[in-house]
C-alpha positions as CSV (number, residue, x, y, z in Angstrom):
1,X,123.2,47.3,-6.4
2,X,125.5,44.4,-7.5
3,X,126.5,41.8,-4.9
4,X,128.4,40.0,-7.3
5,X,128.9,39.6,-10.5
6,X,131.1,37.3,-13.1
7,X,132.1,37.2,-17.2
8,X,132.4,34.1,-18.6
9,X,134.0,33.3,-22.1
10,X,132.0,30.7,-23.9
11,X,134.4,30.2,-26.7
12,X,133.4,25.9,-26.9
13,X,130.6,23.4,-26.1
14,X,132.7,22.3,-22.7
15,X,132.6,26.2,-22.1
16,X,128.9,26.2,-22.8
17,X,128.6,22.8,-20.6
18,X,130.8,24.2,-18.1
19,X,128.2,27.6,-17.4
20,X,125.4,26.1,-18.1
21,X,126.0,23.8,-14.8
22,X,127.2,26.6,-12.8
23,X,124.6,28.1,-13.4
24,X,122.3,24.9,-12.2
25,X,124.0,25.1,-9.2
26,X,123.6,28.7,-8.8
27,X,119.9,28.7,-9.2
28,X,119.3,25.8,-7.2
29,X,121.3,26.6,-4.2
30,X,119.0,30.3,-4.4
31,X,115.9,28.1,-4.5
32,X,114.8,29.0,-7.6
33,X,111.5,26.4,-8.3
34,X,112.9,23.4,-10.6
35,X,110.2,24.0,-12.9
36,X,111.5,28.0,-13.6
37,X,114.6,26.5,-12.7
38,X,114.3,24.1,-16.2
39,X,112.8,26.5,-18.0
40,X,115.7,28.9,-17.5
41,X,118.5,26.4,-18.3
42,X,116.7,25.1,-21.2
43,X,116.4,28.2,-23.0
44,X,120.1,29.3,-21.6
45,X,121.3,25.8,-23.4
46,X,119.8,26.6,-26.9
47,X,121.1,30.2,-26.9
48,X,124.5,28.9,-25.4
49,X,124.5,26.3,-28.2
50,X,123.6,28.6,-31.3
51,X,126.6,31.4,-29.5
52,X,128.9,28.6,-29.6
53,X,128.0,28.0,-33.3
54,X,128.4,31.3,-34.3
55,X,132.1,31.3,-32.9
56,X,132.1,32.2,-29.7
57,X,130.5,34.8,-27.3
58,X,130.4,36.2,-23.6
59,X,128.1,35.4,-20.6
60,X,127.6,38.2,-18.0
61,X,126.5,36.6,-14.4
62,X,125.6,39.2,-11.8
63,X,123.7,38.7,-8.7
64,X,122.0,41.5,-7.3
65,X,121.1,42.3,-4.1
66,X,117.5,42.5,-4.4
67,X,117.6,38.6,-4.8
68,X,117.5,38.6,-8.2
69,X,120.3,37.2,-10.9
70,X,120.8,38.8,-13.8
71,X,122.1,36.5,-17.2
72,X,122.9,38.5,-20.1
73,X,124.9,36.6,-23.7
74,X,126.1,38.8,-26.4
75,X,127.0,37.7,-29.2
76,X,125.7,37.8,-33.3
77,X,122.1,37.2,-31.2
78,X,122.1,38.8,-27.7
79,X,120.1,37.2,-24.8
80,X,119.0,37.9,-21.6
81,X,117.0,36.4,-18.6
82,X,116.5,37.7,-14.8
83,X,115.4,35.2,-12.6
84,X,114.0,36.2,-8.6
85,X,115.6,33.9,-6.2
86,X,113.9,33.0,-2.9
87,X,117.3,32.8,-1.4
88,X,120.1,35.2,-1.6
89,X,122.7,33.9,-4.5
90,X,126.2,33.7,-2.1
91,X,129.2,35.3,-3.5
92,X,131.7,36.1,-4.8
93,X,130.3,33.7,-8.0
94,X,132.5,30.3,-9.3
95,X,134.8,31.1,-12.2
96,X,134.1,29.1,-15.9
97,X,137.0,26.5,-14.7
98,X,135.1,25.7,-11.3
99,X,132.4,23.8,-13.0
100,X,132.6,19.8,-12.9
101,X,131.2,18.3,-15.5
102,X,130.3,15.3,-14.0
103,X,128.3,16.6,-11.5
104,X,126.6,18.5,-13.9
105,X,125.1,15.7,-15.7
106,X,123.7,14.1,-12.7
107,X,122.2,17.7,-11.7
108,X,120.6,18.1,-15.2
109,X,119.1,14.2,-14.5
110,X,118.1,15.7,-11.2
111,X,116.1,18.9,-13.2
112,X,114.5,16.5,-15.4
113,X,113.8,14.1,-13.0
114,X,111.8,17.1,-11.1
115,X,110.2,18.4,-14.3
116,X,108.5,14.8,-14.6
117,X,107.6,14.8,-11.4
118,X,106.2,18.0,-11.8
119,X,104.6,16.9,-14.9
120,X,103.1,13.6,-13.7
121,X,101.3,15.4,-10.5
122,X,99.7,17.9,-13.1
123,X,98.8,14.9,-15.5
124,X,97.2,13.3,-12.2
125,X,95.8,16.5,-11.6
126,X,94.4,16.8,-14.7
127,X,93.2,13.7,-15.1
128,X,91.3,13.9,-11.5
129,X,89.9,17.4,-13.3
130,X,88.6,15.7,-16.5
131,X,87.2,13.0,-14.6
132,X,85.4,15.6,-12.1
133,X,84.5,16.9,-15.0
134,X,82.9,14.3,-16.9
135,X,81.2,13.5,-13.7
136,X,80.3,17.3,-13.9
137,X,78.9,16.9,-17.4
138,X,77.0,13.2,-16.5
139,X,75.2,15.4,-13.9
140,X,74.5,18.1,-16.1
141,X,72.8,15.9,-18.7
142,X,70.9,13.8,-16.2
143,X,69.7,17.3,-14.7
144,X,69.1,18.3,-18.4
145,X,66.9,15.1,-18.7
146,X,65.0,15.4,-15.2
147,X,64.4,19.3,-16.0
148,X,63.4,18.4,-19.9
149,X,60.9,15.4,-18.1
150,X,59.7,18.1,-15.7
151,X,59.2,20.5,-18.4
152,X,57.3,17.9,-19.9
153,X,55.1,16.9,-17.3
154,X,54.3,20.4,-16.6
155,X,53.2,21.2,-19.8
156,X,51.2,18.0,-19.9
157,X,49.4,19.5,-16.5
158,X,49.2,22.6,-18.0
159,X,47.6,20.8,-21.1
160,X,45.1,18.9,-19.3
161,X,44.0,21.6,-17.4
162,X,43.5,23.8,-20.3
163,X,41.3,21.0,-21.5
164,X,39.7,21.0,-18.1
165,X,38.8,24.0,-18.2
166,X,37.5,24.5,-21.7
167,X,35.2,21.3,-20.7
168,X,34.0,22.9,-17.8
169,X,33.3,26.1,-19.5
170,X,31.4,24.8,-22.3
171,X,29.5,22.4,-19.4
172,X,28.7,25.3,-18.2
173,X,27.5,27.5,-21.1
174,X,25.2,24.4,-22.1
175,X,23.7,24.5,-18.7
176,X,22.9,28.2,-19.1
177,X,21.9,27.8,-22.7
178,X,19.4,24.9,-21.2
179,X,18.0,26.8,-18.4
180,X,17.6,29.9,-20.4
181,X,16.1,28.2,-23.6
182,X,13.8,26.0,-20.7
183,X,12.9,29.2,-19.0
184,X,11.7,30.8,-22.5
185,X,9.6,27.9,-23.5
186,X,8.0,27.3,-20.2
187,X,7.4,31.3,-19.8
188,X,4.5,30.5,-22.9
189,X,1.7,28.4,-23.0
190,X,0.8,29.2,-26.8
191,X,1.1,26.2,-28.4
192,X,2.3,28.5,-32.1
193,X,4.5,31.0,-30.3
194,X,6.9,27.8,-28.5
195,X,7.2,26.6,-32.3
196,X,8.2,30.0,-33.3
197,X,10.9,30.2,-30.5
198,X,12.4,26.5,-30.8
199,X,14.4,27.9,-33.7
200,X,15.7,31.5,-32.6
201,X,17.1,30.0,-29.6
202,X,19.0,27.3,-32.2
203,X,19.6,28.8,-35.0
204,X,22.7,29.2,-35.6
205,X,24.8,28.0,-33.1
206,X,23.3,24.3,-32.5
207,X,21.6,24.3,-36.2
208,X,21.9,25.1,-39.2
209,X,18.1,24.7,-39.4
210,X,15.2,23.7,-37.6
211,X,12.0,21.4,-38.4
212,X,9.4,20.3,-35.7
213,X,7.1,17.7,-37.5
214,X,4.0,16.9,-35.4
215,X,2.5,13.0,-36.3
216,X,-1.2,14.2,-36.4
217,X,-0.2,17.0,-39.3
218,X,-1.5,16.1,-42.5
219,X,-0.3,18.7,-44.4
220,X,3.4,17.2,-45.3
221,X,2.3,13.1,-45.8
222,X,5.1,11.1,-44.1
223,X,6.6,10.0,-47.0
224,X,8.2,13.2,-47.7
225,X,9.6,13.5,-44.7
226,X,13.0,12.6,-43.6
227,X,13.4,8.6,-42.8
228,X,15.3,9.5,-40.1
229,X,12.3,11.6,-39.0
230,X,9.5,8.9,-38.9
231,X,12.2,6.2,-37.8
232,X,12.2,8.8,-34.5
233,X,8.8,9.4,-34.1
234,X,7.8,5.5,-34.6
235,X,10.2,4.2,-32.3
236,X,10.5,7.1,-29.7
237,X,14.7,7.3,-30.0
238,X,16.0,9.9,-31.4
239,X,17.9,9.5,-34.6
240,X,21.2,10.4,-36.5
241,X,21.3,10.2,-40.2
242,X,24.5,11.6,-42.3
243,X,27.1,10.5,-44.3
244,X,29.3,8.6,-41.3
245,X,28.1,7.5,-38.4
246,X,27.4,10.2,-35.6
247,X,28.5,7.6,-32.2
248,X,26.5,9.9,-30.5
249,X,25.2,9.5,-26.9
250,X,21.7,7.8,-26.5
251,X,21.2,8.3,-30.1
252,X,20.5,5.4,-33.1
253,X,22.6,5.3,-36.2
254,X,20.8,5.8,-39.9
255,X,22.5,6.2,-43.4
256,X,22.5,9.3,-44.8
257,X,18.6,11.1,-45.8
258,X,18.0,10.8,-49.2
259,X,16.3,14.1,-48.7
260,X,19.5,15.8,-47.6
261,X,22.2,13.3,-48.1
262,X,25.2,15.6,-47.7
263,X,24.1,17.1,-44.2
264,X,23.9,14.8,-41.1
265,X,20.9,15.2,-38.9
266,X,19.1,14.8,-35.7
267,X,15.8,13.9,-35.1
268,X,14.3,14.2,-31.9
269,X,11.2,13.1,-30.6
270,X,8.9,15.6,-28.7
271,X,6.3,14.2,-26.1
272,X,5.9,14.4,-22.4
273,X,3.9,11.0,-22.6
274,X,3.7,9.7,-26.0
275,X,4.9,11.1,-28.9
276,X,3.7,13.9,-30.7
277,X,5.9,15.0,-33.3
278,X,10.1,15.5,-34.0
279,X,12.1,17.9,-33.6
280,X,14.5,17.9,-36.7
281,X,18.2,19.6,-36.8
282,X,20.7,19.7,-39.4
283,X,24.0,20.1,-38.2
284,X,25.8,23.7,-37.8
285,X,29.0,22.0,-39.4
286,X,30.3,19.0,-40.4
287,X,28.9,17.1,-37.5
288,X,26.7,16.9,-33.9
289,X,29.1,17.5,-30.8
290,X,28.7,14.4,-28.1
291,X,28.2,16.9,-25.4
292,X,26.2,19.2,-27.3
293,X,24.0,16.5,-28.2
294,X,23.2,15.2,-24.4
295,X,22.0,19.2,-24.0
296,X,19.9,18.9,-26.8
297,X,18.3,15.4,-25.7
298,X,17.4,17.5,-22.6
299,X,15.7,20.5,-24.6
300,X,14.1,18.3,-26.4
301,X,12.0,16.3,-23.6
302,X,11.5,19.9,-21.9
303,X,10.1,21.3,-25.4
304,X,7.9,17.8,-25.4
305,X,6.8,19.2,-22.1
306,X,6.3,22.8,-22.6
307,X,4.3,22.1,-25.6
308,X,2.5,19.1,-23.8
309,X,1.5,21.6,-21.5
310,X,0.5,24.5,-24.2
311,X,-2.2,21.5,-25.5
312,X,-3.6,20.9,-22.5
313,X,-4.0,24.5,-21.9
314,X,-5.2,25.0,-25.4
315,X,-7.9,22.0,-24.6
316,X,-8.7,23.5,-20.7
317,X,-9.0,26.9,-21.9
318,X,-11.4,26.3,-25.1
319,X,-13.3,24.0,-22.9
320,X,-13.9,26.7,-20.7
321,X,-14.6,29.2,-23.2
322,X,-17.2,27.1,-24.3
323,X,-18.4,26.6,-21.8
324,X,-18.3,30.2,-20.6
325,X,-20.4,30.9,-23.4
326,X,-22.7,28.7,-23.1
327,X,-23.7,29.7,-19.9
328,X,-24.2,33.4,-20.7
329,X,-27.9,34.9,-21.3
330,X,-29.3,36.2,-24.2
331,X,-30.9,39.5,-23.2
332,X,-34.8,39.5,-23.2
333,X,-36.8,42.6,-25.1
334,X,-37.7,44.5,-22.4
335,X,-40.3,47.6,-22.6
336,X,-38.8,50.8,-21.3
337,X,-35.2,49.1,-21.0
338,X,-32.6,48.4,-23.7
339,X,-29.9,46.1,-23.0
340,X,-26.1,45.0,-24.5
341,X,-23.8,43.2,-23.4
342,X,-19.4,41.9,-24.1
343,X,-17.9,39.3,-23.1
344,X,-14.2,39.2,-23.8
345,X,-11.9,35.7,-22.7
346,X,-8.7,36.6,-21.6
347,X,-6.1,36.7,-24.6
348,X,-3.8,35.3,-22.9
349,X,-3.1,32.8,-19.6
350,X,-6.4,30.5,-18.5
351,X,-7.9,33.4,-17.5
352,X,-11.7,32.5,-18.2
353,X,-14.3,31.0,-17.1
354,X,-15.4,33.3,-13.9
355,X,-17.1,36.3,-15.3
356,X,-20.7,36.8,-16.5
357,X,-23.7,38.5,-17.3
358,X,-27.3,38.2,-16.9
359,X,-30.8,39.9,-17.4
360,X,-34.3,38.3,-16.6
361,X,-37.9,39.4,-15.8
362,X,-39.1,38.6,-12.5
363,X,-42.7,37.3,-11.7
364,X,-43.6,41.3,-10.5
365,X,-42.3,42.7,-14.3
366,X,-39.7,44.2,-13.4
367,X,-36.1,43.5,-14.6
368,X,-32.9,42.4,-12.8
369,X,-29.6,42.8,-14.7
370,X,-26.9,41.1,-13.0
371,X,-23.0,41.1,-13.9
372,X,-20.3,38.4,-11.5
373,X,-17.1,37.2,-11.0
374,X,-16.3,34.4,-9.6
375,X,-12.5,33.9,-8.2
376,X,-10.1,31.6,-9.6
377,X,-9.9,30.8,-13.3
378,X,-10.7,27.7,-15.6
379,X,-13.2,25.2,-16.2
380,X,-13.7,24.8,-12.1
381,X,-14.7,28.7,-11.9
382,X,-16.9,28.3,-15.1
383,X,-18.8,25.3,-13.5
384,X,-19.0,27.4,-9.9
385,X,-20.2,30.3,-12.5
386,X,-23.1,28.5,-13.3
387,X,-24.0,27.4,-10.1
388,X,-24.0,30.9,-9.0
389,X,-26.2,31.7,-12.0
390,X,-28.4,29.4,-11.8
391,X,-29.4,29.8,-7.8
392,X,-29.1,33.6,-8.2
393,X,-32.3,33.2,-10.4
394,X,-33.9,30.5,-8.0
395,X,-33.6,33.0,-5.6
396,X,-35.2,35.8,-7.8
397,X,-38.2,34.0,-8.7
398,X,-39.5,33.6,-5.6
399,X,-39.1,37.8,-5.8
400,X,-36.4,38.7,-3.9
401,X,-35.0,41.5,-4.1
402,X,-31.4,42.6,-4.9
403,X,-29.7,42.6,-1.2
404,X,-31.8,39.3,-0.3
405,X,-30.8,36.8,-3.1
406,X,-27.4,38.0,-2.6
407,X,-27.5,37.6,1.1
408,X,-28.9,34.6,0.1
409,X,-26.0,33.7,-2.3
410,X,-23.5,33.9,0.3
411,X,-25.3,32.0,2.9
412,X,-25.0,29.1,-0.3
413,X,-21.5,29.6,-1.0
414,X,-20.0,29.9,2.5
415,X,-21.5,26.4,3.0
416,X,-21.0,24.3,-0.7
417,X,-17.8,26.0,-1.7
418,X,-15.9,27.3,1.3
419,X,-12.8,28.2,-0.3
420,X,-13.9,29.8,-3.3
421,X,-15.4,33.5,-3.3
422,X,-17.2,36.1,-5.9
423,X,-18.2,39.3,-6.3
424,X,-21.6,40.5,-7.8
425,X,-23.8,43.3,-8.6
426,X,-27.7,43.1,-9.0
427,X,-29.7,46.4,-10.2
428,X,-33.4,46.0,-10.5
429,X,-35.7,48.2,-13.1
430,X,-39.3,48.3,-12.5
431,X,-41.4,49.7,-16.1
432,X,-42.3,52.9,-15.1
433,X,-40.2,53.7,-12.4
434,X,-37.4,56.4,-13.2
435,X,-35.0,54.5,-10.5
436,X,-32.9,51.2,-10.0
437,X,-32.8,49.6,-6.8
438,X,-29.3,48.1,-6.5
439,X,-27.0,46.0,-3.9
440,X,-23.0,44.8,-4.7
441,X,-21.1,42.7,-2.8
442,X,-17.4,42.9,-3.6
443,X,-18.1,44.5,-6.8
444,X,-16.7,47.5,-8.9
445,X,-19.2,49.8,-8.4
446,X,-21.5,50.8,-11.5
447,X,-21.2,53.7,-13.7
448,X,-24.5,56.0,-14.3
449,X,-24.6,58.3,-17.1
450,X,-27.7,60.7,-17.2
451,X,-29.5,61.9,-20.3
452,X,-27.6,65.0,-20.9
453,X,-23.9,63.3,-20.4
454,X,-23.6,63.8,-16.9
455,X,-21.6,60.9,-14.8
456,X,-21.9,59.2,-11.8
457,X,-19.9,56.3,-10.0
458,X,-22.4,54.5,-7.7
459,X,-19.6,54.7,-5.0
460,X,-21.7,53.5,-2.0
461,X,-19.3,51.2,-0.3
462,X,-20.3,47.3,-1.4
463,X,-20.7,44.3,0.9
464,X,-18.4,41.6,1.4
465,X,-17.5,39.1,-1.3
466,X,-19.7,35.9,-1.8
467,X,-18.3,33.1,0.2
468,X,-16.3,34.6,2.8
469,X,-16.4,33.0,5.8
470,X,-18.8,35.2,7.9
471,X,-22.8,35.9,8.3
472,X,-23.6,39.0,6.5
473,X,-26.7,41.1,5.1
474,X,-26.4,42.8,1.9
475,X,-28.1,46.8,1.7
476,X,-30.1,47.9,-1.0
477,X,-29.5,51.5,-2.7
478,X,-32.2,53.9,-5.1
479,X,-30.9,55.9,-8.0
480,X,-32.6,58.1,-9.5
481,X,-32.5,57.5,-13.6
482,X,-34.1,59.7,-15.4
483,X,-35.5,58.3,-19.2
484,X,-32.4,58.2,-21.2
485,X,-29.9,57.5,-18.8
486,X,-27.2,54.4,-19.0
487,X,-26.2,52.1,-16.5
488,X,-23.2,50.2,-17.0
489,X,-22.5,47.1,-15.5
490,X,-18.7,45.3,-15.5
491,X,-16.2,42.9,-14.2
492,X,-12.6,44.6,-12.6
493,X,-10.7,43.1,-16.3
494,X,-11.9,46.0,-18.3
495,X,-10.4,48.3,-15.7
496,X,-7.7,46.6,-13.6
497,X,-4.3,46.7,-15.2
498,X,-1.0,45.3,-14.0
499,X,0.7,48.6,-14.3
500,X,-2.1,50.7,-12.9
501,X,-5.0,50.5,-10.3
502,X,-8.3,49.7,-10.4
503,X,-9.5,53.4,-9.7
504,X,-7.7,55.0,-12.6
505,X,-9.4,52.3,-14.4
506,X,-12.8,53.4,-13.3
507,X,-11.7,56.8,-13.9
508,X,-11.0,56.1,-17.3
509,X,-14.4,54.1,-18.0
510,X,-16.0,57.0,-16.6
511,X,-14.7,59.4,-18.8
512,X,-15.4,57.2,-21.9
513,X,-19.0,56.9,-20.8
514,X,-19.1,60.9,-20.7
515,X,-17.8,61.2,-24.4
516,X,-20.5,59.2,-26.0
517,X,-22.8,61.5,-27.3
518,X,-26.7,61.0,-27.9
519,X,-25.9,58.7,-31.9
520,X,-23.4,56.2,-29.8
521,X,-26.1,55.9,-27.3
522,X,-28.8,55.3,-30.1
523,X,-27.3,52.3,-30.8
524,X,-26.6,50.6,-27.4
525,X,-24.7,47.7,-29.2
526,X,-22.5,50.5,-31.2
527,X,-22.3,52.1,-27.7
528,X,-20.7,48.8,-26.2
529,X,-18.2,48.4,-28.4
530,X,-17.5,52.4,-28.3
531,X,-16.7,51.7,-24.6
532,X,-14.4,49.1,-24.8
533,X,-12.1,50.6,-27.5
534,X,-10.5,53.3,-25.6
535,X,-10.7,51.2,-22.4
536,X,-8.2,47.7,-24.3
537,X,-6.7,50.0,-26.8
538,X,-6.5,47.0,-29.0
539,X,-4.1,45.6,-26.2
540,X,-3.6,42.3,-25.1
541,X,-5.6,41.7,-21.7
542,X,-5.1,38.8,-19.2
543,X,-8.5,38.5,-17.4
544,X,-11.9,38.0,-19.3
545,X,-14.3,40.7,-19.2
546,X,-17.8,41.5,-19.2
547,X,-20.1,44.5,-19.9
548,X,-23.3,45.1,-19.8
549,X,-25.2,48.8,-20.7
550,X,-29.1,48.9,-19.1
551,X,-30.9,52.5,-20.8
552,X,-33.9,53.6,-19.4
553,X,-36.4,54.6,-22.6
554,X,-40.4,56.1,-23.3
555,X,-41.3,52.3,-24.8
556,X,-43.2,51.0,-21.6
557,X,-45.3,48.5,-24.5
């Protein structure tokens, strides 16, 4: 509903003056804002002015009761505004002629006057804003720099502990590399088969290949061998010789080998003590790592060791073997008994030097065929061997029989050589007895084979070893052996194996003895080696072994 309302003829610019500052009074007394309150009369004015230019036109003014006033201009371009006053516009509304002038240019001032202050608190405003928010943007880049600086230093950490790691892990898969490549060439003490492994376990990944030069070898002169290679073994540092310098760790600097002048190398010496030869690698790439280098200083000096060792053993082991067989008995020509005997060294480990055989005629005729082991390997069991030997045939000259001189044995034994024991069998054979008289102490027991292939194992239990620390008196035992029957005499390696016992050993033996038929047994020598076929099976054993066959025959001349 209309409260009030009013038509005003603008026909002139006073007219358009004259309601245009009405109307500032109108609007201000309702408490219209000054800012909607310009905004209003400045677009009234320019329609006002282009009305009045046109010729004239009329302003409706109606205040309704809602609080809002209502401004419509017709015209050649009609116009109209509605503007919500705070406070109620009073009526009834001022006629055209009620307007003064004067008063409306100094409201007009008073309009612009509170536009600019309008304007110069948002320019304020707005300039407080920018400057917040340049201090806004200040902080953003410094945060931007402290999180590009952190990005930074994390990748840095992350970089360096990458690096960390890797170094760790390849620390690590030298160590194992080491202690598995030590472990293989210490588990050997064949001098050949530590040369054959030195390059498996480097070829390819530490080499591209692999020389080991020993100093006494006269097969390759020194001159055509690498300089680098002599340099080493003269001085006893190992050397680097390739196209640029290696500036590797504990290792000299050489030019380039004018044997391979393209490919560095590394020439290590090998040699617990002195050295013995040089161990000579050409480079898997372009050049030797630092770190891989110190681990193959290391394997080096180890392999100088291991092979160190596998001489000495070499040296021990053929000393004892010598020695061994030195000491073993050629078998006498004895009427009514034929006799053969093996002996075997251990193929591998120093397993020699305690076994052996022997057969002699005693002052009364008759024959004693003995067969020992003594415990403990090496040239200190060979030597004890001998002893043993050589008192076992004191003892049986002055005709004792088999249970005395080894009663007799141990007596000697508990007292020179407390800590060392052996085991022994003694079987007697008198011409023209068909029986053996026998005594054991410690020892396999013998295998009997009759003339017509029957088997027996003498299994009558033996004494105690030689040497152990008690009195004891050996017992002699009769057999019966009947003209053509075979006594075999041996030492536990020909039956004791690491994956089985000794008594399927004996079994065994015992079953090869029945299979030789009445031509093995013509030949006792053929009949030796017969036995021990199907008892190594060409295999690899790692004790020594001896054998010895007694046959009872007609020839009493």
């Amino acid at each position: 509903m209309t409260a009030a309302s009013e038509n005003w003829t603008i026909a002139s610019a006073v007219d358009a003056a004259r309601a245009r500052a009405l109307l500032a009074r109108l609007t201000t007394d309702a408490g219209v804002p000054a800012l909607d309150r310009a905004r209003f009369l400045s677009a009234l004015g320019a329609r006002l002015r282009r009305a009045v230019d046109a010729g004239g036109a009329d302003l409706a003014v109606a205040a309704e009761a809602d609080g809002k006033l209502r401004v419509a201009l017709d015209g050649p371009e009609p116009w109209q505004d509605t503007l919500v006053c705070p406070s109620p516009v009073a009526g009834p509304l001022p006629g055209l002629d009620d307007a003064p002038l004067a008063e409306a240019v100094l409201g007009a001032d008073e309009d612009t006057a509170a536009v600019l202050a309008h304007l110069a608190e948002r320019e304020k405003l707005l300039r407080f804003h920018r400057e917040e928010l340049h201090q806004t943007n200040q902080g953003v880049l410094a945060l931007h720099a402290e999180l590009e600086a952190a990005a930074l230093a994390q990748r840095e950490l992350l970089d360096a502990e990458r690096a960390a790691r890797a170094e760790a892990e390849k620390a690590r898969r030298l160590l194992t590399f080491l202690a598995n490549a030590s472990a293989v060439l210490n588990a050997s003490l064949d001098h050949e088969d530590i040369l054959r492994r030195l390059p498996e376990l480097l070829v390819p990944e530490y080499a591209r290949h692999v020389d080991v030069w020993f100093v006494d070898d006269e097969r390759v002169p020194p001159a055509e061998r690498a300089a680098a290679s002599v340099t080493a073994a003269r001085t006893g540092r190992p050397q680097h010789a390739g196209p640029h310098p290696g500036d590797l760790p504990g290792v000299d600097d050489l030019p380039a080998s004018a044997l391979f002048p393209d490919r560095p190398l590394l020439c290590l010496p090998l040699g617990a003590r002195t050295v013995q030869g040089v161990l000579t690698l050409a480079a898997p790439g372009e050049r030797f790592d630092p770190d891989t280098t110190v681990m193959l200083l290391e394997l080096a000096r180890r392999a100088g060791i291991a092979l160190d060792n596998a001489r000495q053993y070499e040296q021990h082991r053929d000393v004892a073997e010598a020695l061994q067989r030195a000491q073993l008995t050629e078998l006498p020509a004895t009427p009514g008994l034929d006799l053969a005997a093996r002996y075997l060294p251990a193929t591998h480990g120093l397993n020699i030097g305690g076994d052996w055989y022997d057969a002699f005629p005693q002052p009364d005729g008759s024959v004693l065929a003995v067969i020992g082991d003594v415990t403990g390997h090496g040239l200190r069991a060979a030597v004890i061997m001998g002893q043993l030997r050589t008192a076992l045939r004191a003892y049986a000259v002055e005709g004792n029989g088999p249970a005395r001189i080894l009663t007799l044995l141990h007596r000697m034994l508990r007292h020179q050589q407390p800590e060392l024991y052996a085991t022994c069998a003694i079987a007697r054979f008198t011409p023209g007895e068909p029986g053996v008289v026998w005594a054991a102490a410690g020892h396999p027991p013998a295998i009997a084979r009759g003339p017509h292939g029957e088997v027996r194992v003498l299994e009558a239990r033996p004494g105690i070893m030689l040497g152990v620390p008690m009195a004891f008196s050996y017992e002699e035992h009769t057999l019966e052996l009947p003209v053509g029957s075979t006594l075999a005499l041996y030492t536990d390696g020909l039956v004791e194996r690491r994956s089985a016992g000794i008594d399927a050993g004996i079994d065994r033996l015992a079953q090869a003895m029945g299979a030789l038929g009445r031509s093995d047994l013509a030949d006792l020598d053929g009949a030796a080696d017969a036995l021990l076929k199907p008892m190594l099976h060409d295999s690899e054993h790692d004790d020594d072994i001896c054998l010895l066959l007694c046959r009872t025959t007609l020839d009493l001349e």
